[in-house]
N, CA, C and O atoms as a MOPAC input file, in Angstrom:
PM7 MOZYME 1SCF
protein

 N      0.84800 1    -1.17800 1     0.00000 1
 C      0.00000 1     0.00000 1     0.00000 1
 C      0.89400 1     1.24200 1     0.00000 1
 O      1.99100 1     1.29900 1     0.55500 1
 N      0.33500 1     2.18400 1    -0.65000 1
 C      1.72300 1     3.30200 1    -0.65400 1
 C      1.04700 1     4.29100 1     0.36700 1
 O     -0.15300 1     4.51900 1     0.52200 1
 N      1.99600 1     4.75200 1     0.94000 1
 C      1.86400 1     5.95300 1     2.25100 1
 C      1.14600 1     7.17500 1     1.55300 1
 O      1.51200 1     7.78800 1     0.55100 1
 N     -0.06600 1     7.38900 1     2.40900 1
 C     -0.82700 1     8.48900 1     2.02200 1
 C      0.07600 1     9.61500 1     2.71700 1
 O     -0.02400 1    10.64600 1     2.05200 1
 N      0.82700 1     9.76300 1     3.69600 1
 C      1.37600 1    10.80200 1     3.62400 1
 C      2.48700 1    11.44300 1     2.47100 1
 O      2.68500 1    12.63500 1     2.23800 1
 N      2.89900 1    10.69500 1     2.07000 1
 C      4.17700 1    10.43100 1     0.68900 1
 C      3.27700 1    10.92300 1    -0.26100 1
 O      3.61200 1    11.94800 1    -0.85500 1
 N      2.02900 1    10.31900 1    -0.57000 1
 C      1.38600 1    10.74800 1    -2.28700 1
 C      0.83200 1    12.35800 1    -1.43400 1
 O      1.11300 1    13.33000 1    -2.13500 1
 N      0.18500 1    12.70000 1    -0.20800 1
 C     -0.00600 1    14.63600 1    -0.42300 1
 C      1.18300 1    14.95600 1    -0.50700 1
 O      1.14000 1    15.62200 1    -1.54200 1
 N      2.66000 1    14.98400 1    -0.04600 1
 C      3.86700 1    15.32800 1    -0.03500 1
 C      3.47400 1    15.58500 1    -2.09700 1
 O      3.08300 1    16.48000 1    -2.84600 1
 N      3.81400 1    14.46300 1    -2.15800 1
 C      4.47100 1    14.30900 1    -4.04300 1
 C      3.00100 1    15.61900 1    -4.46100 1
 O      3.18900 1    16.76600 1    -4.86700 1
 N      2.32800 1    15.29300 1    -4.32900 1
 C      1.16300 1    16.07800 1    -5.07800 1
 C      1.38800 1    17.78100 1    -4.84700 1
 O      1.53600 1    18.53900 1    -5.80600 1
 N      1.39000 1    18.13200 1    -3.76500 1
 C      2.17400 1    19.53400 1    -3.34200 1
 C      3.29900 1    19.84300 1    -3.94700 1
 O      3.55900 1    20.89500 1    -4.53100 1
 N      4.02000 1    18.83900 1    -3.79200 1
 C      5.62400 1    19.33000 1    -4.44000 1
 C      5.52300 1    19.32000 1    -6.02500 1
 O      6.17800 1    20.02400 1    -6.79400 1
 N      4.61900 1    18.42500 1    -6.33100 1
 C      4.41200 1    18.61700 1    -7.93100 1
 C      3.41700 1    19.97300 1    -8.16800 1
 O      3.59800 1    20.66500 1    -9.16900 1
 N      2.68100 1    20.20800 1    -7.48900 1
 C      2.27900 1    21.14500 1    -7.53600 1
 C      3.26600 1    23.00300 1    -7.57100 1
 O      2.92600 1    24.17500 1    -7.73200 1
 N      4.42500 1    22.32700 1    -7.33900 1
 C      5.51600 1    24.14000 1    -7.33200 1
 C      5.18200 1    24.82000 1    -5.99600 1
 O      5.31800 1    26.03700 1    -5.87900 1
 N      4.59500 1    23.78300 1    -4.63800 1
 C      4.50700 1    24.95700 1    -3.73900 1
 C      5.90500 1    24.61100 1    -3.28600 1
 O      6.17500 1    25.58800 1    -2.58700 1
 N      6.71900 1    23.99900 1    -3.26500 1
 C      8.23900 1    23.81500 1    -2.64900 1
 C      9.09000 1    23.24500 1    -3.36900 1
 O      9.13200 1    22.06000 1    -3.69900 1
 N      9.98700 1    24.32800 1    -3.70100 1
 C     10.78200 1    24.08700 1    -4.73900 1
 C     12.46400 1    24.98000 1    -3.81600 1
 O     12.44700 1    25.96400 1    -3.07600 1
 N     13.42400 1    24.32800 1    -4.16700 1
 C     14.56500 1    24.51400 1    -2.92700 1
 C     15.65800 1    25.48300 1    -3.30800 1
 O     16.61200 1    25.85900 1    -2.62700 1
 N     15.25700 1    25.86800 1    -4.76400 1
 C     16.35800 1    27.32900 1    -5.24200 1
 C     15.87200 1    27.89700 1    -6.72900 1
 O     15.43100 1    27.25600 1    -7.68400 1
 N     16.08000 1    29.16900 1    -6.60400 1
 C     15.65800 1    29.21300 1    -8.20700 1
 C     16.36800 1    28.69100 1    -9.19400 1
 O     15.52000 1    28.76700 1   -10.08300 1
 N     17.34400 1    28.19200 1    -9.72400 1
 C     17.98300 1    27.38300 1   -10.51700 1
 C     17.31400 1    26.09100 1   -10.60500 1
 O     17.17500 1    25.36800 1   -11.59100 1
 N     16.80900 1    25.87800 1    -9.05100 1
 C     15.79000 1    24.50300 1    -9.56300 1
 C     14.47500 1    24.78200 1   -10.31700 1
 O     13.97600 1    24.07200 1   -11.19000 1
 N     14.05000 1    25.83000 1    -9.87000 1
 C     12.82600 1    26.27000 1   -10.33100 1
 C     12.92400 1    26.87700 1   -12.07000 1
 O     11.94600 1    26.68800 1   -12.79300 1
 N     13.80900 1    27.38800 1   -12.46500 1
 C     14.46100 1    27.86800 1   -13.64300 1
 C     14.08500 1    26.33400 1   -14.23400 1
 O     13.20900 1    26.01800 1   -15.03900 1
 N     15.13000 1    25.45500 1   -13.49500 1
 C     15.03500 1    24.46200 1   -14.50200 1
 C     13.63400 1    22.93000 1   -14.73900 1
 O     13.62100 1    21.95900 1   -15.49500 1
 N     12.70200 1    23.40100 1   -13.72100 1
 C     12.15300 1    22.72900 1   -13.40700 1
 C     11.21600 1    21.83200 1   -14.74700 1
 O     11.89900 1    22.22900 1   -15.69000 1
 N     10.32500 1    21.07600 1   -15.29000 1
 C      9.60300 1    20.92800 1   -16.05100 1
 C      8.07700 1    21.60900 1   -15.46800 1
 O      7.69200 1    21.93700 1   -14.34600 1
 N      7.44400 1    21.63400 1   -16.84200 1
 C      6.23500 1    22.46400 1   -16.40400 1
 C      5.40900 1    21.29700 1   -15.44800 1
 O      5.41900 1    20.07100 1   -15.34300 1
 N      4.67700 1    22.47600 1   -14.80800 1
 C      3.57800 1    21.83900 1   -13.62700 1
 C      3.19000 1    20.20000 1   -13.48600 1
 O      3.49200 1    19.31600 1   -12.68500 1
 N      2.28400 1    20.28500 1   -14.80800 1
 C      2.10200 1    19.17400 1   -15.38200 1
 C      2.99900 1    18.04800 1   -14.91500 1
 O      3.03400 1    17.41100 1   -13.86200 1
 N      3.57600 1    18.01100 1   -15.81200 1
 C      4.95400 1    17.26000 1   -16.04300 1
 C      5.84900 1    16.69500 1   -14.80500 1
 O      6.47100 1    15.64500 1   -14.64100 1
 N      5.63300 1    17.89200 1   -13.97900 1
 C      6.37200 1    17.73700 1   -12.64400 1
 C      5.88100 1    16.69400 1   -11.54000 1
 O      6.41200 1    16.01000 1   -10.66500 1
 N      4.26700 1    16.98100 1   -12.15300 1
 C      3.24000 1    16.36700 1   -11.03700 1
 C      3.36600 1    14.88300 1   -11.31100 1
 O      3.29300 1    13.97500 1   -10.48300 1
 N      3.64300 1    14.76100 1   -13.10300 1
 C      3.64700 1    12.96900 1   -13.21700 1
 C      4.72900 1    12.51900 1   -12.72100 1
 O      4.66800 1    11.36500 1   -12.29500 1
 N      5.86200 1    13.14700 1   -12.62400 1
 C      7.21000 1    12.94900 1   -12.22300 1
 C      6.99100 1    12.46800 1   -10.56700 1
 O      7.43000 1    11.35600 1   -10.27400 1
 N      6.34800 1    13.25300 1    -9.52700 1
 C      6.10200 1    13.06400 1    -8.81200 1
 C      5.32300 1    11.76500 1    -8.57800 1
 O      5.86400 1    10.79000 1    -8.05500 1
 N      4.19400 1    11.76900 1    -8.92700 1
 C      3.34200 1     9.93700 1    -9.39600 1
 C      4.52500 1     9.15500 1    -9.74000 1
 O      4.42600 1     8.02000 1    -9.27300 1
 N      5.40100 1     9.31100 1   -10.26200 1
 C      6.04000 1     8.25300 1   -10.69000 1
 C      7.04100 1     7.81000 1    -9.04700 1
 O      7.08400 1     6.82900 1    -8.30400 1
 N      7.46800 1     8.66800 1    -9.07700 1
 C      8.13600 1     8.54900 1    -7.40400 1
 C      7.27500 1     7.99000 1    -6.73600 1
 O      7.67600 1     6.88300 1    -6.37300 1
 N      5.93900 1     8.30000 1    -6.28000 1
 C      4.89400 1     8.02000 1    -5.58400 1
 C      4.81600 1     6.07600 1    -5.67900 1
 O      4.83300 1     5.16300 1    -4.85300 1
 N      4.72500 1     6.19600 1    -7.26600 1
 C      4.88900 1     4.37300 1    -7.58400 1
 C      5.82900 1     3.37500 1    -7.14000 1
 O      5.64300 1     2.30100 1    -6.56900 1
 N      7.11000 1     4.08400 1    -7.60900 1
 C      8.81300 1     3.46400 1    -7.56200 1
 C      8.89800 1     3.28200 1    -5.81400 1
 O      9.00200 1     2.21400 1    -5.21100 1
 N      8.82100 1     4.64000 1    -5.23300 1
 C      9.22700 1     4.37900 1    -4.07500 1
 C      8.41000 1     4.24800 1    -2.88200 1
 O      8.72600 1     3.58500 1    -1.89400 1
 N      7.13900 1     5.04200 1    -3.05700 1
 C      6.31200 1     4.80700 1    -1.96600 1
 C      5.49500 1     3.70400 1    -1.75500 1
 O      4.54200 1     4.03800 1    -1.05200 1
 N      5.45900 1     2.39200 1    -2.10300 1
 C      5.12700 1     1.40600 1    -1.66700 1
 C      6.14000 1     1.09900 1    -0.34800 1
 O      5.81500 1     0.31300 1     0.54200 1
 N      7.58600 1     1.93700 1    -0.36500 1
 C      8.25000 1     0.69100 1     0.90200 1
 C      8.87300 1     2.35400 1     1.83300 1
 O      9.69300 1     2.31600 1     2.75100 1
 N      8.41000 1     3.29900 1     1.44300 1
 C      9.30500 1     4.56400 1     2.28300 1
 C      7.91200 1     5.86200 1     2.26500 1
 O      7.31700 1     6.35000 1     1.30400 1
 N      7.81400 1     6.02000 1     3.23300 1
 C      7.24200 1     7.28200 1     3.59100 1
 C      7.85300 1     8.75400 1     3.56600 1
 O      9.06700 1     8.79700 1     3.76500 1
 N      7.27200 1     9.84000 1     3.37500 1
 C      7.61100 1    11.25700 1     3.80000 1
 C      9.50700 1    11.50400 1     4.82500 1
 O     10.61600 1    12.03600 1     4.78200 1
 N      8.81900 1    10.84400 1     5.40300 1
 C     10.20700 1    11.21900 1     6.39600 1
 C     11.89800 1    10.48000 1     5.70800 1
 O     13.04300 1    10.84900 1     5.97000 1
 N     11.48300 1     9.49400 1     4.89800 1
 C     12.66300 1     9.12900 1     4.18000 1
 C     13.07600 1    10.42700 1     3.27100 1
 O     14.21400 1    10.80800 1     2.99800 1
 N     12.05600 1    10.88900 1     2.95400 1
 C     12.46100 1    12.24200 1     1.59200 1
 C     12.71500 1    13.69400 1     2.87100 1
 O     13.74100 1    14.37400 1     2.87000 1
 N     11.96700 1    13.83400 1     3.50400 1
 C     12.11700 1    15.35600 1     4.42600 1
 C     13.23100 1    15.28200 1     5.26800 1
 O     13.87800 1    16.28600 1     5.56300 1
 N     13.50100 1    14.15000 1     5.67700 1
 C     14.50400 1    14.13500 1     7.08700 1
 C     16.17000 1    13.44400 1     6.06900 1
 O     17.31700 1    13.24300 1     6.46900 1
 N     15.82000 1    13.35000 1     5.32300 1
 C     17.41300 1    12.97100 1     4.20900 1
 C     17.42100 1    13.93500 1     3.27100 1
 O     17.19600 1    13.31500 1     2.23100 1
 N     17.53000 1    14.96200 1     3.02900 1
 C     17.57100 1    15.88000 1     1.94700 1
 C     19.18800 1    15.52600 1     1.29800 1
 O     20.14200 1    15.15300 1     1.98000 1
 N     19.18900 1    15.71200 1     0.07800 1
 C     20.30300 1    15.27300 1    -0.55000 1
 C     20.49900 1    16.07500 1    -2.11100 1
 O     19.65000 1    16.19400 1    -2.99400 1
 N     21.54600 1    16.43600 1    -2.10000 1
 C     21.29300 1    16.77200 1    -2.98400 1
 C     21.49400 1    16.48300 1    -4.75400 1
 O     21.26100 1    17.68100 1    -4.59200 1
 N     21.65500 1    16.18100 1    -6.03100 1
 C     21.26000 1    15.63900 1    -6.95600 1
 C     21.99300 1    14.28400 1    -7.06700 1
 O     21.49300 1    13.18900 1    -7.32500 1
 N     23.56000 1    14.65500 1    -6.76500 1
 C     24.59500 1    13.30000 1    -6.40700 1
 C     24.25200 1    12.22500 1    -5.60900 1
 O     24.39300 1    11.02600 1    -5.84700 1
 N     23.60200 1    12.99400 1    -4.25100 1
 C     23.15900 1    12.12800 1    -3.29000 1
 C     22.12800 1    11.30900 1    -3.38700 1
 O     22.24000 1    10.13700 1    -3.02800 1
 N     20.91000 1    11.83200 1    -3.91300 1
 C     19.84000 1    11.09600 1    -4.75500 1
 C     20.68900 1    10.35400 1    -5.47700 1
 O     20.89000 1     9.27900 1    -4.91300 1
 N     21.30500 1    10.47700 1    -6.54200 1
 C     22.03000 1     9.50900 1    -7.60900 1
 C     21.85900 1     8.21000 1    -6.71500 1
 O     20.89500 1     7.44800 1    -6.78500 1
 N     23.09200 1     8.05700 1    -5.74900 1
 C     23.53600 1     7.37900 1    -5.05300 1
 C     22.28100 1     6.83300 1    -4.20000 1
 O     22.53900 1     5.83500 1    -3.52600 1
 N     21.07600 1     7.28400 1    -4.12700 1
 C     20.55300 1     6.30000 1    -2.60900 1
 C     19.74200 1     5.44200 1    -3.87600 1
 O     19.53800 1     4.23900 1    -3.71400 1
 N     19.25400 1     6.18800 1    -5.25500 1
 C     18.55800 1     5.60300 1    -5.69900 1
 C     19.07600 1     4.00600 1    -6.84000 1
 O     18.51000 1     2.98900 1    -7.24000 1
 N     20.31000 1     4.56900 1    -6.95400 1
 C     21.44200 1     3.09800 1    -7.02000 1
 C     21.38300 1     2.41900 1    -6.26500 1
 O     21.29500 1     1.21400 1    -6.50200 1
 N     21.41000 1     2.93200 1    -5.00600 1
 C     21.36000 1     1.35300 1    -3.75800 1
 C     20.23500 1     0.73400 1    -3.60900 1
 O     20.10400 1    -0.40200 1    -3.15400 1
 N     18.90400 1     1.85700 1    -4.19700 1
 C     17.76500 1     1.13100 1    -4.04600 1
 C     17.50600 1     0.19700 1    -5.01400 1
 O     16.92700 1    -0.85900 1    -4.75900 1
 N     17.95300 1     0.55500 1    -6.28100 1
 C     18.11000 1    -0.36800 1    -7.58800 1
 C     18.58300 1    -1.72600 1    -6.92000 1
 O     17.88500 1    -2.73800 1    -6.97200 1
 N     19.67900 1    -1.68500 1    -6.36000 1
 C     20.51600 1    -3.10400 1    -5.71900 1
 C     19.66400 1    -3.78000 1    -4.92900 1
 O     19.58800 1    -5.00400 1    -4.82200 1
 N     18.99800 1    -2.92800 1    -4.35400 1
 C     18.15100 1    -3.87700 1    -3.37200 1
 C     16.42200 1    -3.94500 1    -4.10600 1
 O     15.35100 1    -3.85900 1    -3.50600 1
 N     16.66000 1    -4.11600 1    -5.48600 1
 C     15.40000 1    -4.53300 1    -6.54600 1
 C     14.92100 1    -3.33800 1    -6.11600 1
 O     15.07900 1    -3.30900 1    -4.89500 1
 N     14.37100 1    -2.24900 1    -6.53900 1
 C     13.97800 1    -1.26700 1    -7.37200 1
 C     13.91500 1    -1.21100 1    -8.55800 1
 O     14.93100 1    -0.77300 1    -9.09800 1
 N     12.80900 1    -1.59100 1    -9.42800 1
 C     12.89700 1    -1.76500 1   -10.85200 1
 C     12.60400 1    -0.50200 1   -11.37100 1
 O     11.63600 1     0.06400 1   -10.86400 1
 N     13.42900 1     0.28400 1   -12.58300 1
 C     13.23400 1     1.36500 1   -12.80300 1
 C     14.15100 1     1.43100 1   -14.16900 1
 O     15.33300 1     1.12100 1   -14.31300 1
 N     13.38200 1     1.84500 1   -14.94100 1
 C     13.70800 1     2.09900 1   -16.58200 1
 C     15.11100 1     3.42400 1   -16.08700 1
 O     14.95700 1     4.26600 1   -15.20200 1
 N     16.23300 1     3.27700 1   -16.84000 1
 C     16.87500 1     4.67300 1   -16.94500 1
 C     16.41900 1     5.48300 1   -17.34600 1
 O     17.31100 1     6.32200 1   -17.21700 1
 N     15.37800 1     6.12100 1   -17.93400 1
 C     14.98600 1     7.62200 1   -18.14300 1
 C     14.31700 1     7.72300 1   -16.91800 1
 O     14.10100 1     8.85800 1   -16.49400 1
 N     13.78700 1     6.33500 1   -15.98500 1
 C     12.89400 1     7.09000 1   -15.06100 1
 C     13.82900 1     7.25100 1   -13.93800 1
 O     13.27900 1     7.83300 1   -13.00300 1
 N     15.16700 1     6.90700 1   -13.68700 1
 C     16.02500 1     7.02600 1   -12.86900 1
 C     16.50800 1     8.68700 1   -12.93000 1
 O     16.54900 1     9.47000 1   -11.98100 1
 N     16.80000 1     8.90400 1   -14.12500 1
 C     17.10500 1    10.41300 1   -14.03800 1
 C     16.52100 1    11.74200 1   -14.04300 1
 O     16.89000 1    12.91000 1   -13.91900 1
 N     14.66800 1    10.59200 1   -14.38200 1
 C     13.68100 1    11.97300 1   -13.83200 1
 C     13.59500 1    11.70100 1   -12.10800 1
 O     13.36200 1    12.61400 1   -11.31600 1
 N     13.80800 1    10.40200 1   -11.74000 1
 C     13.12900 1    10.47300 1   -10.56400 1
 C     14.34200 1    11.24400 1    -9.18200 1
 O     14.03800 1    11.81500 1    -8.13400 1
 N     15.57000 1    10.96900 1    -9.70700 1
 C     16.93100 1    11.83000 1    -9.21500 1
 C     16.67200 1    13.40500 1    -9.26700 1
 O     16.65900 1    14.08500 1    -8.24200 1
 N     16.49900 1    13.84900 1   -10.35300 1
 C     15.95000 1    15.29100 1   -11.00600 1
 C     15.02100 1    15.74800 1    -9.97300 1
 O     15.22000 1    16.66300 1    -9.17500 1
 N     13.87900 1    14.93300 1   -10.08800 1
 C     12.74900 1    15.36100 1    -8.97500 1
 C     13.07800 1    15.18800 1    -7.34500 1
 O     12.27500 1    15.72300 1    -6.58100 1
 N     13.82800 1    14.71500 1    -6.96500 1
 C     14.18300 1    14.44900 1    -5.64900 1
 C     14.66600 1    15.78800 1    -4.99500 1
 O     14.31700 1    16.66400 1    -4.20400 1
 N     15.73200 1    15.38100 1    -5.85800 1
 C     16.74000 1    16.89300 1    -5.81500 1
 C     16.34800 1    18.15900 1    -5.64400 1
 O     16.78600 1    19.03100 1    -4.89300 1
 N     15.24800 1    18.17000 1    -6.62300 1
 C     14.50900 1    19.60800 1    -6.86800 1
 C     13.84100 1    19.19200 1    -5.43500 1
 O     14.50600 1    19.67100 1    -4.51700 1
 N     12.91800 1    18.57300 1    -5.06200 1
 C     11.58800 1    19.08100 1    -4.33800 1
 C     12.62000 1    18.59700 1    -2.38300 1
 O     12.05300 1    18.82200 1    -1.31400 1
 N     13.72900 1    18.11800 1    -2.44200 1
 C     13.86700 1    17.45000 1    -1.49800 1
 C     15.84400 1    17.51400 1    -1.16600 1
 O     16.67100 1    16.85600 1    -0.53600 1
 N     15.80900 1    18.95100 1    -2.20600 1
 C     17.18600 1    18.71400 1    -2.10000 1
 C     17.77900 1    19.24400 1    -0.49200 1
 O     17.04600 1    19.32500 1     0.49400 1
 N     19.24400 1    19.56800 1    -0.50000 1
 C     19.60800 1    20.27300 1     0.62400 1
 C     20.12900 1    21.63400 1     0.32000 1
 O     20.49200 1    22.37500 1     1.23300 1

């Protein structure tokens, strides 16, 4: 079951109310776009991690790289384009 606190998190943050610098925001994808990005996180990861894995670890784009490699290792199935949107989006909504 995926954490209802994790999908309002993703839905807000896809929404552009928290975004962590303007360079992220500069580079962000539109609204839209951001919000599926977010759903997609919501899918990949929130079946096994809640809110506090993303708020209380802020990391920033490298660091995402890296946790979401280890999650791959420990079976995380995830296409490479969705690895580098879902890094992209981390970063942005959850960086440090």
């Amino acid at each position: 079951m995926i954490n209802t606190a994790l999908a309002l998190c993703l839905v807000f943050a896809g929404s552009g109310l928290r975004v962590n610098s303007a360079a992220a925001l500069r580079n962000a994808p539109p609204p839209d776009a951001d919000a599926a990005i977010g759903q997609l996180v919501l899918t990949r990861c929130g079946g096994c991690h809640g809110i506090n894995t993303l708020s209380q670890h802020p990391q920033d784009a490298a660091g995402w790289a890296q946790t979401v490699a280890a999650m791959q290792k420990l079976g995380a199935q995830l296409a490479p384009p969705e690895k580098s949107e879902i890094v992209a989006y981390l970063a942005r909504h959850f960086g440090d």
